[in-house]
N, C-alpha and C positions, 0 to 999 in steps of 0.2 A: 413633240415638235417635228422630228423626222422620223421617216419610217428608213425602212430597210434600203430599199432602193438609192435613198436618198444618201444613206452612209455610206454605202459602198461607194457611189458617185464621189462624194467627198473623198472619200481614203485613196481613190484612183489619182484621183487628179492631184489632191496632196504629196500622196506619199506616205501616209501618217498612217498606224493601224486603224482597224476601227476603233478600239477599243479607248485611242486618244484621241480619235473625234469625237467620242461621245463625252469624254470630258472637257471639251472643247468647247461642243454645243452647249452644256449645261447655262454656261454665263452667255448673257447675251452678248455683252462685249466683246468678248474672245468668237466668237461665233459668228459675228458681223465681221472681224477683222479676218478669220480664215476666210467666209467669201469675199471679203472683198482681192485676197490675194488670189483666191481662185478666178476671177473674173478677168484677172492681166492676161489669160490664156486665152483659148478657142475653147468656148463652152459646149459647142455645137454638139460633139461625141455624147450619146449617154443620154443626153437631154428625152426623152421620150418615155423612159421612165420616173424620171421626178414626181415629186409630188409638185401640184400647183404650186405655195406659197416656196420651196425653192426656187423653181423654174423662175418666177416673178422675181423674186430677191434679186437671185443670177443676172439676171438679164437687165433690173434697174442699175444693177453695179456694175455691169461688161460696159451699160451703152457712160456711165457718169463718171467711169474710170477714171478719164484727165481732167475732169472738170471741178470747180473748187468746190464741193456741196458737202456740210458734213455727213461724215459715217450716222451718227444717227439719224439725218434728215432722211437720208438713204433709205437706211431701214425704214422709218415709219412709210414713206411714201411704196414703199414694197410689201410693207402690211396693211396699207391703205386700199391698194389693189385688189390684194389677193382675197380681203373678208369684201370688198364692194365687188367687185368683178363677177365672182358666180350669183349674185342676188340678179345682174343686170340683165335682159334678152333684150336683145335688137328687136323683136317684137313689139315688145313693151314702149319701147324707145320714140320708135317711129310711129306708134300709134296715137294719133294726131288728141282724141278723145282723153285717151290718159291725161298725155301731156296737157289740155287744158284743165282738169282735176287738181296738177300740183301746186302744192299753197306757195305760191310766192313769200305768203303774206308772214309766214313762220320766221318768228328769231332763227338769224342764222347761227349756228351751231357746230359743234368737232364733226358728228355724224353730218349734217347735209352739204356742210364743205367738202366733205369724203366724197361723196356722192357724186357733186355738181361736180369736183375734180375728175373721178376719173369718168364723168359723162364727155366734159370735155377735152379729156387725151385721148379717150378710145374710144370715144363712141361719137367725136367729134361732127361725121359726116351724115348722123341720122338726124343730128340737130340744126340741119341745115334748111331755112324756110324762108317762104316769100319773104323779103325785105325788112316790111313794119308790123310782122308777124309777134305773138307773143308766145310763151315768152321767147327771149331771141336769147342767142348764147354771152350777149354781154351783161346779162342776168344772172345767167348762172357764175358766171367768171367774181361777178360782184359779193353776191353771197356768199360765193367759198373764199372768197379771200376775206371778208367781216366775218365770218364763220371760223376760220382759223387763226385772226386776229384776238377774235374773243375766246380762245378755247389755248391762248398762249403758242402756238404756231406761228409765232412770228418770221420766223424764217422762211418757213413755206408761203406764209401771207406774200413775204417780200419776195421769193422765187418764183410765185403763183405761175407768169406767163414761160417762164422757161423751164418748169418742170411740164408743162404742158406740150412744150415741142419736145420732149426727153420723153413721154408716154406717147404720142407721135409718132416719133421715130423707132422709139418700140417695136411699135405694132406694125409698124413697116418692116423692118428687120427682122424679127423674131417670132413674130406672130401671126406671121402671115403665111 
């Protein structure tokens, strides 16, 4: 789950040896609750060696810190990212073609709620089109929340439009 870079970074910022971060990391539980204590800091130090799916972790828990969302919601939406993110290019995105290709028409589902999510947190501005363009982003918004409704994500269902300004602002802060 982490590599090398990634434990050193934790045991810095903890305090804790390596050796009890990796019993740490073992449970997810405990492992979610060390990031998220590390997250009350300045992540900023370090950060450049991460692995992606901390970096992403880190940074959903620094920006959701005070805000009431649970520790697992957290997590899933930080692994939501991190397996949907590297599949995505802004290429693909804005390439007008594709985008008429994709099925509207499919049950939505865990995976294309994943998807249509973080198309629009992060990749918000390529889906951006004439008017009465299709499909238009309150498509996508719809599917991922019937999508995570039926896939038992009800919480996310119910946070849909304010985990989407929380990826947002992300990508402004930290990813930019």
């Amino acid at each position: 789950m982490i590599n090398a870079s990634d434990l050193e970074y934790i045991s810095k910022n903890t305090g804790l040896s390596e050796e009890k971060v990796i019993i740490l990391t073992e449970q997810e539980k405990d492992f979610n609750l060390l990031i998220n204590e590390i997250s009350q800091n300045d992540i900023n130090d370090g950060l450049l060696t991460l692995s992606f799916p901390l970096y992403t972790k880190l940074s959903v828990f620094k920006i959701t810190y005070n805000l009431n969302y649970d520790i697992n919601e957290k997590a899933y939406v930080s692994e939501t990212i991190s397996d949907v993110f590297p599949k995505l290019s802004k290429d693909k995105i804005e390439n007008t073609l594709i985008q008429e290709d994709w099925d509207f028409l499919e049950t939505p589902n865990e995976e294309l709620a994943q998807y249509y999510f973080v198309l629009l947190g992060i990749f918000h501005e390529s889906l951006n089109r004439r008017r009465r363009s299709y499909p238009n982003p309150n498509m996508f918004f719809n599917k991922a929340k019937e999508g995570f409704y039926l896939s038992n994500k009800k919480d996310l269902a119910n946070h849909l439009q304010e985990w989407i300004k929380v990826l947002r602002r992300m990508r402004e802060e930290y990813w930019n």
